[in-house]
Structures are given as structure tokens and as C-alpha cells.
C-alpha positions in Angstrom: -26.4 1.5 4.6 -28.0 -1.8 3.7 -26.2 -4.6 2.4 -26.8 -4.6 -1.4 -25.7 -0.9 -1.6 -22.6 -1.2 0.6 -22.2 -4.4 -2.1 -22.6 -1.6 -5.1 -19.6 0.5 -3.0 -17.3 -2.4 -2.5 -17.4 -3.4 -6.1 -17.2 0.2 -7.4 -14.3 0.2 -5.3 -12.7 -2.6 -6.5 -13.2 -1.4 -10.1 -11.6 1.6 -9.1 -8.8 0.0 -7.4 -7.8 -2.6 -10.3 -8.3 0.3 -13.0 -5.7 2.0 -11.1 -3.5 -1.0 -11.0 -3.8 -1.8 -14.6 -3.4 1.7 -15.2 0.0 1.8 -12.8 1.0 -1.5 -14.7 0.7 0.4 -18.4 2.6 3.7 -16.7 6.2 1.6 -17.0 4.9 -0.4 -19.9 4.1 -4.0 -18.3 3.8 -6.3 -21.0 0.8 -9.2 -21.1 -1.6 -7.5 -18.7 -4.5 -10.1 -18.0 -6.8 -9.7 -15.1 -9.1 -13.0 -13.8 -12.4 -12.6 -12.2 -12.4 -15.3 -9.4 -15.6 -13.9 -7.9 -17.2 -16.9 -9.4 -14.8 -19.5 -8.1 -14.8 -21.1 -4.9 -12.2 -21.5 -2.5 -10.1 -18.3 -4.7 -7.3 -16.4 -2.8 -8.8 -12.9 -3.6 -11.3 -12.0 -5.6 -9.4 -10.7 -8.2 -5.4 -11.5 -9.8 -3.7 -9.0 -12.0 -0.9 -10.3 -14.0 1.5 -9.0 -16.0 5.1 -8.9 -16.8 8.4 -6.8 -16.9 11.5 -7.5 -19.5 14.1 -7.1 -17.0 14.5 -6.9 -12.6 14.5 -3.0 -12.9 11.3 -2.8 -15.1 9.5 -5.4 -12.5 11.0 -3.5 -9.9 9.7 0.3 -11.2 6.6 -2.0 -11.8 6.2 -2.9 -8.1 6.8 0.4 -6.9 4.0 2.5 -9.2 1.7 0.4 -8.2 2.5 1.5 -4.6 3.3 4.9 -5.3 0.2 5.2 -6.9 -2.3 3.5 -4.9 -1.2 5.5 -1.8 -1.3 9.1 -3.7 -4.6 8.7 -5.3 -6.2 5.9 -3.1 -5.0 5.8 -0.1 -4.4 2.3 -0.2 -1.2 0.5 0.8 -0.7 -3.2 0.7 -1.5 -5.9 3.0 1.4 -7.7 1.3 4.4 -7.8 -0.5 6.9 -10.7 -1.7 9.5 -10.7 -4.3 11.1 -7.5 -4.3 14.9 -8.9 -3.4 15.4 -11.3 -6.6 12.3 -9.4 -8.6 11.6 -12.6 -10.9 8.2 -12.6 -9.4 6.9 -9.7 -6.9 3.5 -10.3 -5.7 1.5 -7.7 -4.1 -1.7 -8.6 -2.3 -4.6 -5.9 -1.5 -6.6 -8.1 -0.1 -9.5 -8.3 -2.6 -6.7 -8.0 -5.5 -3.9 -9.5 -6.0 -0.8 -8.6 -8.5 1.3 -10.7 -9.6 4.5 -8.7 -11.7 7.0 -11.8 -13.1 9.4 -12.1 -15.7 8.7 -13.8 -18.5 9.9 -17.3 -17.8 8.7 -17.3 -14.3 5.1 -16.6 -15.3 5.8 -19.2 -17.9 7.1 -21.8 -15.1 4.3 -21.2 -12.7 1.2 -20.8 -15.7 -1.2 -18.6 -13.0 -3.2 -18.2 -15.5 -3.7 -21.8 -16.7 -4.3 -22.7 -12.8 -7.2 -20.4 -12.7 -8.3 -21.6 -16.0 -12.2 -21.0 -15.3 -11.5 -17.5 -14.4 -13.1 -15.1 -16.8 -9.4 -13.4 -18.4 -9.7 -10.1 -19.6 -6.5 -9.2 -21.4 -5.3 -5.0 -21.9 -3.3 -3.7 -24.3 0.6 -3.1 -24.3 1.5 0.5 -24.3 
């Protein structure tokens, strides 16, 4: 497979992946989804943060755990990384080219991810 076509796969599934995510996120009714494109940016973590938010431990919690659920059932896909889960004000789950980031609302406040990665191109989904 030459390069720009494994390129084309890798971003399809990427797409894929992060529609999923977003998808997952909307399942238990995350609020503020935003997703930034760091594709563009040098020096970025991952290619790709999803952030959103849960009104209480449980909700970031059930969050957290569709996103696995999920990802594993349809995908195949488990996580490199997880963080968070025992005080579940901010879980962060990494899959390498994407990265979630589940807070509550005054920790994604406090830490402003998305005014850090300010040049990121946002793209913002609705609340279900």
C-alpha cells in the first residue's frame, strides 16, 4: 500500500473512531462536546482532543465507560490510557491519535483545554 493511501485509511479511521466517540459522548448526554484539530499544530499531544462534560461523578463516570464499551464492541479499540476514574472530576482517555477529555464543569473551567489550544480549529456538537 503506498503511503498516501495508507494516509486516506488512517484518517478515515480516525474519522471513524472520533464519530464514534462523539457519538458514545451524546449516548449519556455529555454536555459542551467540542473537538480540536491539532493536526496543524506542532508539538500537539495527539492529533486530535475531544472534550466534553458530565453534570455529576456518575454521569462522567457512565461517560467514561460508553466510550470504552463502545469502542471495543464496534471497533475493536481499547485505550492506551486512562486517568481519572477514582475522583471522576476529570477522566482522560487517550487513543493515541485521540484524546478525551470527560470533566465536570468547573474543572474544564479551571484548566481552559480549550483556550490552551486556542489555534485549534473547534468544531462544537449539539446537546442531546
Amino acid at each position: 500500500m503506498s503511503i498516501a493511501k495508507a494516509s486516506v485509511v488512517n484518517k478515515k479511521t480516525i474519522s471513524d473512531l472520533n464519530a464514534l466517540i462523539i457519538d458514545s459522548i451524546q449516548d449519556i448526554k455529555g454536555k459542551n462536546i467540542v473537538k480540536l484539530d491539532l493536526t496543524e499544530l506542532d508539538e500537539s499531544p495527539a492529533d486530535y482532543f475531544i472534550i466534553c462534560e458530565g453534570d455529576s461523578v456518575t454521569q462522567i463516570k457512565a461517560i467514561s465507560n460508553n466510550i470504552n464499551k463502545r469502542l471495543k464492541e464496534e471497533q475493536g479499540q481499547v485505550p492506551n490510557h486512562t486517568e481519572g476514574i477514582e475522583g471522576s472530576q476529570w477522566i482522560l482517555v487517550d487513543y493515541f491519535n485521540t484524546v478525551v477529555h470527560i470533566f465536570h464543569p468547573e474543572k474544564r473551567e479551571f484548566y481552559e483545554i480549550e483556550e490552551l489550544w486556542s489555534d485549534a480549529k473547534q468544531t462544537s456538537y449539539a446537546d442531546l
